[in-house]
C-alpha positions in Angstrom: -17.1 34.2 26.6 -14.1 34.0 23.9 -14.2 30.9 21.7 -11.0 29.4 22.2 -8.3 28.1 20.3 -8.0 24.6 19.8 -4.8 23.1 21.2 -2.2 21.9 18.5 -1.6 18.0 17.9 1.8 17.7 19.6 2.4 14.1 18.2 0.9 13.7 15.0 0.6 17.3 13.4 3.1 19.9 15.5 2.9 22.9 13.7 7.0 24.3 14.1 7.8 20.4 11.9 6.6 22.0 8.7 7.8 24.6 6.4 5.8 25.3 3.5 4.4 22.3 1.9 7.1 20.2 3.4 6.9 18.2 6.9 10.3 17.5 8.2 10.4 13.7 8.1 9.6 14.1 4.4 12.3 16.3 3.4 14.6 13.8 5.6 13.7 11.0 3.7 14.3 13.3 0.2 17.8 14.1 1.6 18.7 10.9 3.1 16.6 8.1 2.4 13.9 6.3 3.5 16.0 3.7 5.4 18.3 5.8 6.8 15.2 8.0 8.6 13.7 4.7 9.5 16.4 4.3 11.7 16.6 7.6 13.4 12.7 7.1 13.3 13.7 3.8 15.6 16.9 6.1 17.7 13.9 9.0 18.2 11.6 7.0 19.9 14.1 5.1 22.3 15.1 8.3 23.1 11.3 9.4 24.0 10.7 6.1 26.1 14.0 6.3 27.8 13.4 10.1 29.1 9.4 10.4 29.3 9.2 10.1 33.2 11.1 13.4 33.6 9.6 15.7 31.4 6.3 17.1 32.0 4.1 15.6 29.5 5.0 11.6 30.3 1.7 10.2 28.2 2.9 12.5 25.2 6.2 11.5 25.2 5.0 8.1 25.5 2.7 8.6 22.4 5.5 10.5 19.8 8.4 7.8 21.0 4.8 5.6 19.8 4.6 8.0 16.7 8.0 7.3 15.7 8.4 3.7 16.2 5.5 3.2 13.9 6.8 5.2 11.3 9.8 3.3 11.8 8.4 0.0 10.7 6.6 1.6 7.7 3.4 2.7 9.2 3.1 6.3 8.5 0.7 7.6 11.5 0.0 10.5 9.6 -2.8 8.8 7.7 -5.0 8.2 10.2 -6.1 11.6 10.8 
């Protein structure tokens, strides 16, 4: 039997938002701001609510439009884990 691989955290650690030592939101905030990337933070997860009953993965669309909107209000989810 082959040991497998354990499925990547598509919501709180997805492997293609880091390059380096850097996760994307981080270098966003460097470039932009913190408020500014609050507010897309907010944009990002109406967008995820407002489209998450025609993609495949409704629950985890549900849970990164979740993701963002606590990062949004200054809870960084990334901490929990």
């Amino acid at each position: 039997m082959k040991d497998e691989v354990p499925k990547p955290d598509m919501v709180n650690r997805p492997p293609h938002y880091n390059q380096g030592d850097i996760e994307c939101i981080d270098a966003m905030i460097q470039v932009f701001g913190e408020a500014q990337v609050k507010v897309y933070c907010r944009i990002n997860a109406f967008k995820y609510i407002w489209r998450h009953r025609f993609k495949d993965e409704e629950a985890e669309n549900l849970a990164k439009a979740n993701w963002y909107w606590r990062f949004s209000m200054g809870d960084d989810p990334r901490s929990e884990g």
